[in-house]
C-alpha positions as CSV (number, residue, x, y, z in Angstrom):
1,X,133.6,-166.1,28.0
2,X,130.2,-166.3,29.9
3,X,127.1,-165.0,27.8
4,X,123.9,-163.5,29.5
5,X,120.6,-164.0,27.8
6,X,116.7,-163.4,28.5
7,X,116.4,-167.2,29.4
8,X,117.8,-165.7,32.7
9,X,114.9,-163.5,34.1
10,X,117.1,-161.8,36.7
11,X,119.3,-159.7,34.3
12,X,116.6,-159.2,31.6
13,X,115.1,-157.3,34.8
14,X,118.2,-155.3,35.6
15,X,119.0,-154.5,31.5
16,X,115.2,-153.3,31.6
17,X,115.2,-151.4,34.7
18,X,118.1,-149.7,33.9
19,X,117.1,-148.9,30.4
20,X,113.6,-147.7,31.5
21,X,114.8,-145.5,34.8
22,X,117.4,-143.8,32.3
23,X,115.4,-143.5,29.6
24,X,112.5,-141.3,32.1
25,X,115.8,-139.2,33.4
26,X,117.6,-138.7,29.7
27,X,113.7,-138.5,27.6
28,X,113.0,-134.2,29.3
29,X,114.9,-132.0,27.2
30,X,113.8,-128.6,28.3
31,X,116.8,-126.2,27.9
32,X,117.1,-122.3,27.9
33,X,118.8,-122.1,24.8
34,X,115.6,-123.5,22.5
35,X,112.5,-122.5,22.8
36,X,108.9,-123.3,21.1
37,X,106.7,-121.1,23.4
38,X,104.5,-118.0,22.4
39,X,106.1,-116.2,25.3
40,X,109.6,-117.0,27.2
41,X,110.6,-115.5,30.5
42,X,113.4,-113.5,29.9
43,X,112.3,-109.3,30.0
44,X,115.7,-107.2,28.5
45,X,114.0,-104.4,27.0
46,X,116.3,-101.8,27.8
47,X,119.2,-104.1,27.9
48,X,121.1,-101.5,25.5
49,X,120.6,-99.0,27.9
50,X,123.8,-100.1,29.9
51,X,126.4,-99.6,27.3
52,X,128.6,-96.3,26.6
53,X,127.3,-94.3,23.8
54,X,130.9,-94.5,21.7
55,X,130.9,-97.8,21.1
56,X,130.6,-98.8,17.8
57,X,127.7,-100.8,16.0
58,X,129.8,-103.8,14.7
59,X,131.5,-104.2,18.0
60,X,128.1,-105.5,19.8
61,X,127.8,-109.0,20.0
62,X,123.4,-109.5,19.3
63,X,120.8,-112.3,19.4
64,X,118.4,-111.9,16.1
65,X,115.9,-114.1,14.7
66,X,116.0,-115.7,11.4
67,X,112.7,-115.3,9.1
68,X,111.5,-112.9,12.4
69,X,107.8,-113.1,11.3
70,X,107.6,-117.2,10.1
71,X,105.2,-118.6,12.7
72,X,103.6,-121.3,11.8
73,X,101.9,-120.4,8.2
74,X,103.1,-123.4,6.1
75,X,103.9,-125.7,8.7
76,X,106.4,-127.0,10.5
77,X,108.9,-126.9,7.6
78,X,108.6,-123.5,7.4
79,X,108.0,-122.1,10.7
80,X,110.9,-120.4,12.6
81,X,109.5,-118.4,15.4
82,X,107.0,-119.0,18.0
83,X,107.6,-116.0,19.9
84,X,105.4,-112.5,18.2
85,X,107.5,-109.7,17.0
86,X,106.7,-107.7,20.3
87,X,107.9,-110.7,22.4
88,X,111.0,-111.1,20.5
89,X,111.9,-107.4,21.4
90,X,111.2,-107.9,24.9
91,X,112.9,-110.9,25.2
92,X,116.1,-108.8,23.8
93,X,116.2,-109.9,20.0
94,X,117.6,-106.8,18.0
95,X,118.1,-108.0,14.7
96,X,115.1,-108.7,12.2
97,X,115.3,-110.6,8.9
98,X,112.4,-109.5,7.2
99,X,111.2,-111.1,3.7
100,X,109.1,-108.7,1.4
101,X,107.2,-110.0,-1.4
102,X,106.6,-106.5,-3.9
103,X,102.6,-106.4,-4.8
104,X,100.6,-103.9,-5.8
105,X,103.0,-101.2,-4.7
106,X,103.1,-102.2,-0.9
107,X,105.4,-104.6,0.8
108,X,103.9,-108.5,2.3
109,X,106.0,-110.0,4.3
110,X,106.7,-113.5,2.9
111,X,108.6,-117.0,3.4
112,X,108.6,-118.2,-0.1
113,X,105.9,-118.0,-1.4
114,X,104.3,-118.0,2.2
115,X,102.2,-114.8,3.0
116,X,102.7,-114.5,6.2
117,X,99.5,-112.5,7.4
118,X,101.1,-109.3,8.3
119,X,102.4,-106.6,5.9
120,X,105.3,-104.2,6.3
121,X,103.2,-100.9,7.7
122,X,102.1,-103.3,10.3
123,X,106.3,-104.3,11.2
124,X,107.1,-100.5,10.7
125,X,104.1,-99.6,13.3
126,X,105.2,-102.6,16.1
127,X,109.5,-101.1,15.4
128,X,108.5,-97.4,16.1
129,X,105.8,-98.0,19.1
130,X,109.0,-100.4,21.0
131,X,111.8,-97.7,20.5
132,X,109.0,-95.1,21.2
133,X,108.9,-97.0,24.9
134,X,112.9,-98.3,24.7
135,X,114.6,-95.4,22.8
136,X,117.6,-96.7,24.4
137,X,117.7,-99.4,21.9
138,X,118.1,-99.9,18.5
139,X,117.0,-102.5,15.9
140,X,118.7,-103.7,12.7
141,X,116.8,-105.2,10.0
142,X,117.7,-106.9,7.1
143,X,114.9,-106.2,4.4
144,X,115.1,-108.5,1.4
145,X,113.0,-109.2,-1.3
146,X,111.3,-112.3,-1.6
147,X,109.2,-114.5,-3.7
148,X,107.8,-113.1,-7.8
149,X,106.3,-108.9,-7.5
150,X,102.7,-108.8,-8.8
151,X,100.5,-105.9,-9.8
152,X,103.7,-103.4,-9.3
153,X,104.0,-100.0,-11.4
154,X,107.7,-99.5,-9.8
155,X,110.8,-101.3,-8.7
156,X,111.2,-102.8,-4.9
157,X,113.2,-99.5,-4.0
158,X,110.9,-97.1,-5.2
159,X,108.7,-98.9,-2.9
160,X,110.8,-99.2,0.2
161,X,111.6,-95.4,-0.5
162,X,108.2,-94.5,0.3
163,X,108.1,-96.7,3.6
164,X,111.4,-95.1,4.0
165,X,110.2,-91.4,3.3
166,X,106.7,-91.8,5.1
167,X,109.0,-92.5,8.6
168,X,111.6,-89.8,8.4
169,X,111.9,-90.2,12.1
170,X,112.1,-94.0,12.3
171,X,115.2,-95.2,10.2
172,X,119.0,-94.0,11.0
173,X,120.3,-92.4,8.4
174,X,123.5,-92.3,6.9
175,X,124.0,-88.6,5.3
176,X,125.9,-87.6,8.4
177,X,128.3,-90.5,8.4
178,X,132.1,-90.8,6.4
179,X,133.3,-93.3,4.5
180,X,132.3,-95.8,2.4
181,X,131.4,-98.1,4.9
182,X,130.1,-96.4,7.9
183,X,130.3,-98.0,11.5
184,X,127.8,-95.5,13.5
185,X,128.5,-95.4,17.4
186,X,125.6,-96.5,19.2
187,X,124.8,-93.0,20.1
188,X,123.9,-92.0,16.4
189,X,121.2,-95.5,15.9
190,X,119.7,-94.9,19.8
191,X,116.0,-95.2,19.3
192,X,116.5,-96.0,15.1
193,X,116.0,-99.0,13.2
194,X,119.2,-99.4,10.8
195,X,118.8,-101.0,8.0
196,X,120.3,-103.9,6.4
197,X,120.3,-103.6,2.4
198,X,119.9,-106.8,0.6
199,X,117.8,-105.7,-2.4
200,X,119.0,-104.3,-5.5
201,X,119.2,-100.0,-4.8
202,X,120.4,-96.8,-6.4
203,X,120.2,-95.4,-3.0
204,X,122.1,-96.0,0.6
205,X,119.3,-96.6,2.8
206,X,121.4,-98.0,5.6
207,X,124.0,-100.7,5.5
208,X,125.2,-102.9,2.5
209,X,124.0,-106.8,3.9
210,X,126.1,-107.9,0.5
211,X,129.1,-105.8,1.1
212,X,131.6,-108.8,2.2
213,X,134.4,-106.7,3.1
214,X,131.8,-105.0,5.5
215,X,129.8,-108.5,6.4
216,X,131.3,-111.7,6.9
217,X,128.6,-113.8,6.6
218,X,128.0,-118.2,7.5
219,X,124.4,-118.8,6.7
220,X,124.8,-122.4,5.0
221,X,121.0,-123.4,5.5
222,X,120.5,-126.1,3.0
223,X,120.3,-129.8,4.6
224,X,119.9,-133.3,2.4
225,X,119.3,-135.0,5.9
226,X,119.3,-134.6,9.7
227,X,122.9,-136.3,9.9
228,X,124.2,-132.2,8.2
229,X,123.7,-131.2,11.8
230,X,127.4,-131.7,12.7
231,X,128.6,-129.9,9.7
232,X,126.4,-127.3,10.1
233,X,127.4,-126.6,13.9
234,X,131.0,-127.2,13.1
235,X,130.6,-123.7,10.5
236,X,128.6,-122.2,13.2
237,X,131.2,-122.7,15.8
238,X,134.2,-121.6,13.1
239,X,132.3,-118.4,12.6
240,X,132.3,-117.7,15.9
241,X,135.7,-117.7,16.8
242,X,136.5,-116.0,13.5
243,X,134.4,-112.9,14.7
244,X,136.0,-113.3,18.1
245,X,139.9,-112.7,16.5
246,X,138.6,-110.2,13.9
247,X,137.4,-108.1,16.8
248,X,140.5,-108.7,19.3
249,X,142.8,-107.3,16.1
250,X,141.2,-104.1,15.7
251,X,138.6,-104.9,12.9
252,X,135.6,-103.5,12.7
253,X,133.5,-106.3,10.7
254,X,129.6,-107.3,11.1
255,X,129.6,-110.8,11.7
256,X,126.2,-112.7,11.0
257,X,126.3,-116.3,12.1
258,X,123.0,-118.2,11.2
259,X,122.0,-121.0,13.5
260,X,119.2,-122.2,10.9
261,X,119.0,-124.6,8.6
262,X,116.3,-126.6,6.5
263,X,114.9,-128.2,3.0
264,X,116.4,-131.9,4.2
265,X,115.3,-130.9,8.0
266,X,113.0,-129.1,9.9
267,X,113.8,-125.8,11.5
268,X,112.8,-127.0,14.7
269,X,115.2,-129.8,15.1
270,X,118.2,-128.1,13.6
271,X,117.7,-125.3,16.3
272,X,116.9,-128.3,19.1
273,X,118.2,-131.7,18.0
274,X,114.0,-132.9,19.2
275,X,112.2,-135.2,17.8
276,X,109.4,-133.1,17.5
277,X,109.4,-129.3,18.2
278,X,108.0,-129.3,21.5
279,X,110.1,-127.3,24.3
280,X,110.7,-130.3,26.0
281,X,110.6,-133.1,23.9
282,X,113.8,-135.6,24.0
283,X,116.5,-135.6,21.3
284,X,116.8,-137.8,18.5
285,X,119.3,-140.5,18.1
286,X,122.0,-140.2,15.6
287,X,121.9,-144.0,15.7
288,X,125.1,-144.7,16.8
289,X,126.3,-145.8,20.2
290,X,130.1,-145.2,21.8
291,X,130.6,-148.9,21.4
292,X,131.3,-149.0,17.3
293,X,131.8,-144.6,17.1
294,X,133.7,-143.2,20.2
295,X,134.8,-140.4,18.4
296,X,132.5,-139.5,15.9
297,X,130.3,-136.5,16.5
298,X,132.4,-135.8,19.7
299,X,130.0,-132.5,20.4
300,X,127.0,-134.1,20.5
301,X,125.7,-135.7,23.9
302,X,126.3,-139.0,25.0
303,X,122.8,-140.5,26.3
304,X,121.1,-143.3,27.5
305,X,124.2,-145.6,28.7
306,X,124.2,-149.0,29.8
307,X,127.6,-151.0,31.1
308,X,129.5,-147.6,29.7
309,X,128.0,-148.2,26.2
310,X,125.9,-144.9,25.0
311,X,123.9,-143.8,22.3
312,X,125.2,-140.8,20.6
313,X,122.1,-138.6,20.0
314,X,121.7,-135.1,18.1
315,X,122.1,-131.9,19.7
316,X,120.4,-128.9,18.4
317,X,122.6,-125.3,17.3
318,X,120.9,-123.6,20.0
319,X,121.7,-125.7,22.6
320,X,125.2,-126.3,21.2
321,X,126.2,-122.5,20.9
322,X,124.4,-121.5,24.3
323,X,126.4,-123.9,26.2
324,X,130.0,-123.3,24.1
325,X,129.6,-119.9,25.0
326,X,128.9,-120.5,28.5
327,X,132.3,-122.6,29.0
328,X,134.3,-120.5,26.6
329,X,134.5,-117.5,29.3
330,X,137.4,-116.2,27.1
331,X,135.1,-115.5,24.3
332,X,134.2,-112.0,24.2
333,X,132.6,-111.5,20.6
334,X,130.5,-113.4,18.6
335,X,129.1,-110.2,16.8
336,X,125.0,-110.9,14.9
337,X,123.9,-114.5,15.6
338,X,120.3,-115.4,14.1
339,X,118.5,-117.9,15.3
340,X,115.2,-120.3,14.6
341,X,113.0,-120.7,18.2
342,X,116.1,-118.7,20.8
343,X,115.5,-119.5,24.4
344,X,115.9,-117.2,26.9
345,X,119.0,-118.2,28.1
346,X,120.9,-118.1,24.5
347,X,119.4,-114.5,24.1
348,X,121.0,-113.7,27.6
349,X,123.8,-115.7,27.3
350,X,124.8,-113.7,23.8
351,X,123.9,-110.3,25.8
352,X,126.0,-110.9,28.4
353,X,128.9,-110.7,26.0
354,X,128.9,-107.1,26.0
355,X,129.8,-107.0,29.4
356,X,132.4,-109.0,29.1
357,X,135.5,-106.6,29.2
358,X,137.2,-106.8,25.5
359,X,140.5,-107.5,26.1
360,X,141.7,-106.6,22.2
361,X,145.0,-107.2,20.8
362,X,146.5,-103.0,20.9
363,X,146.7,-101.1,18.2
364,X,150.0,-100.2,16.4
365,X,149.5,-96.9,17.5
366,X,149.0,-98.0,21.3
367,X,152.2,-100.5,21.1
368,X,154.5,-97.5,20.0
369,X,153.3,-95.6,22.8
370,X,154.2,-98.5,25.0
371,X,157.4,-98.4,23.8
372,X,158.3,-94.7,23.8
373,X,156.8,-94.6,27.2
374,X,159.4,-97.4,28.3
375,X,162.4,-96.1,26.6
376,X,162.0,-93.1,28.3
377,X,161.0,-94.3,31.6
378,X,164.5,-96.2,31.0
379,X,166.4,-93.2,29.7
380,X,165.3,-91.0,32.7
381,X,166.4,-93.8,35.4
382,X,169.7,-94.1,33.7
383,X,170.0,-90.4,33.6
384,X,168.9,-90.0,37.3
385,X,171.6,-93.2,38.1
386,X,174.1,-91.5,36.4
387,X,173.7,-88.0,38.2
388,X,173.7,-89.7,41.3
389,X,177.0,-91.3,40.6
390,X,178.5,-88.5,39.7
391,X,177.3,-86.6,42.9
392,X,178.6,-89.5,45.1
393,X,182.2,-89.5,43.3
394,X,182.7,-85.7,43.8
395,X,182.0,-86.0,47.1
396,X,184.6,-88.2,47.9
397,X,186.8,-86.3,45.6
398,X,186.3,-83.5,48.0
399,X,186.4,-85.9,51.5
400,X,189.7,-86.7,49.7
401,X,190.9,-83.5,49.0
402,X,190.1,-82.4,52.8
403,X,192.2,-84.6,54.1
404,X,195.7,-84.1,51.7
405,X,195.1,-80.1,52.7
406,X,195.0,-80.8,56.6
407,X,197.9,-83.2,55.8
408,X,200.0,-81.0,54.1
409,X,199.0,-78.1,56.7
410,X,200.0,-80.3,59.9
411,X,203.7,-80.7,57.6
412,X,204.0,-76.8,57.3
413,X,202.8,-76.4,61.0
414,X,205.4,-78.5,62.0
415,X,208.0,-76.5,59.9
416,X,207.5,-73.7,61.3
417,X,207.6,-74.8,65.1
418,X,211.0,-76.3,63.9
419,X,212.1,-72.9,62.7
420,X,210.5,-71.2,65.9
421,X,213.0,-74.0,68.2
422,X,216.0,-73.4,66.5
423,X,215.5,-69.5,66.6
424,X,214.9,-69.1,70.3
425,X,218.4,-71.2,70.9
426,X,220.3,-68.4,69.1
């Protein structure tokens, strides 16, 4: 077996070339589906404005953000957004997770034990001045509280029912809706924000965000190192096929699929797979190659290859999602899906859903009337074949019957001529 080494300068050159010209094409990783920008191309304002006005909340498939308002106070391990509330609305995010840290009576929005610099008038005033401009739209929000309540003389709902009561206008409401757990057509929430419960209340204020026969929810964000990332987009991915069947049998479920993650990572690199959060930055190894781990991590890209041998590097949910939806053209649903920095091609790419006709499994009621509608589409034809039949057979009952009468006239015809002869001779 014949052994190359350095001593020979001609393929230290190649090995190095190669390495180097691959490593400038593989390093750029700028994709739509991730982005760490203060603004993003994409402009789908009124995107919601295209869709029939019967068609039922939980049955629209919707890019939201994860910690909406979390840019940048704290640092990078807890930053999740780039992008202002305003440009996430215009870029066509519709679902908020908003974090509300009780203190002295008023609501600051919070990560932790973050302040974020903005307080929940301030979110209320940026919701109703977009569906002012858009009221084709509408915009869910989950409100939760976060972090220890200081300086309070009431609970978190009293609170939130003065924010509530101060914007009668603002919020759907759901006195006018039946059952226990409403699904309002997209008619009803036009131009509304609907809220998403997830504090402790007396008082239906919207929809219950802890109601699991209502929401079906994967939001496993806790990492102990960067090597969860495969687990984590394996849950990501088994959610979204779940919502996908739930919707094709006729359930009306929210689905809300987190693509974040954090604690053993930074949010960045789950969404991205960089190895730093720059929009463009190249993606870090996994440090393993195809030589010694074909098949592990088969979802993740295969990089940087020399004589077929390639390292395995990380791939961020994002990216991941963006481009499984993008292949999967069968998928039609993928309900609520929250992510840390979206590009504008994920939030497109998770619109463009909707427009995807929904080729659901029929109802029991629709399969009987299938069936009826055959067996008496078959019933008819036989009765019609039948008829006919019997039409054709009395016919030539009677062609039959014509010709034994003229038969049986031509014998007494001929009779009587006999008779006639044998009277003339007498």
């Amino acid at each position: 077996m014949r052994y190359y080494s350095c001593s020979s300068f001609s393929w230290c050159a190649i090995f190095y070339l190669a390495s180097l010209l691959h490593f400038q094409v593989t390093n750029c990783h700028r994709t739509s589906g991730y982005s760490h920008e203060s603004e993003i191309s994409g402009e789908n304002s009124k995107w919601m404005s295209s869709l029939p006005d019967n068609v039922p909340l939980s049955s629209l498939s919707l890019p939201g953000t994860h910690e909406s308002l979390s840019r940048g106070h704290g640092g990078a391990i807890a930053e999740c957004q780039t992008l202002s509330l305003e440009s996430q609305l215009r870029a066509g995010i519709r679902v908020l997770d908003v974090r509300c840290r009780h203190i002295e009576d008023s609501f600051a929005i919070h990560h932790g034990m973050i302040f974020l610099h903005i307080m929940f008038g301030d979110v209320l005033q940026q919701l109703e001045a977009f569906l002012k401009n858009n009221p084709s739209e509408t915009i869910l929000m989950r409100v939760k509280e976060e972090y220890e309540a200081v300086n309070v003389t009431g609970t978190f709902e009293e609170t939130f029912s003065h924010y509530y009561n101060e914007n009668p206008t603002l919020f759907w409401h759901t006195d006018n809706e039946t059952g226990e757990r409403p699904d309002p057509t997209l008619r009803s929430v036009r131009g509304k924000v609907v809220i998403l419960d997830n504090f402790s209340s007396t008082t239906k204020y919207g929809l219950n965000y802890g109601d699991s026969g209502q929401f079906i929810i994967q939001d496993d964000f806790k990492f102990s190192t960067n090597w969860d990332l495969y687990d984590k987009w394996m849950k990501v991915k088994d959610q979204v096929r779940n919502a996908d069947v739930s919707r094709r049998s006729g359930e009306n479920k929210f689905f809300l699929n987190y693509l974040s993650g954090s604690f053993g990572s930074f949010p960045y690199f789950v969404a991205s797979g960089h190895v730093t959060s720059g929009t463009g930055e190249h993606r870090l190894s996994t440090g393993l190659t195809t030589l010694t781990a074909r098949d592990k991590y088969p979802d993740f890209p295969r990089l940087d290859c020399i004589l077929k041998v390639c390292t395995i590097s990380f791939e961020g949910t994002n990216v991941l999602l963006m481009q499984f939806l993008q292949e999967r053209t069968d998928m039609k649903f993928v309900g609520i899906i929250m992510a840390d920095f979206p590009g504008d091609g994920l939030i497109s790419t998770i619109i463009s859903l909707n427009n995807r006709k929904l080729e659901a499994s029929p109802s029991l009621w629709t399969i009987l009337f299938i069936v009826l509608s055959i067996t008496v589409f078959s019933l008819t034809l036989i009765f019609v074949l039948i008829k006919a039949f019997k039409i054709r057979k009395n016919r030539n009952n009677l062609s039959e019957a014509g010709i034994s009468t003229q038969f049986n006239v031509n014998i007494v015809t001929a009779r009587l001529n006999e008779c006639d002869m044998k009277y003339q001779r007498f």
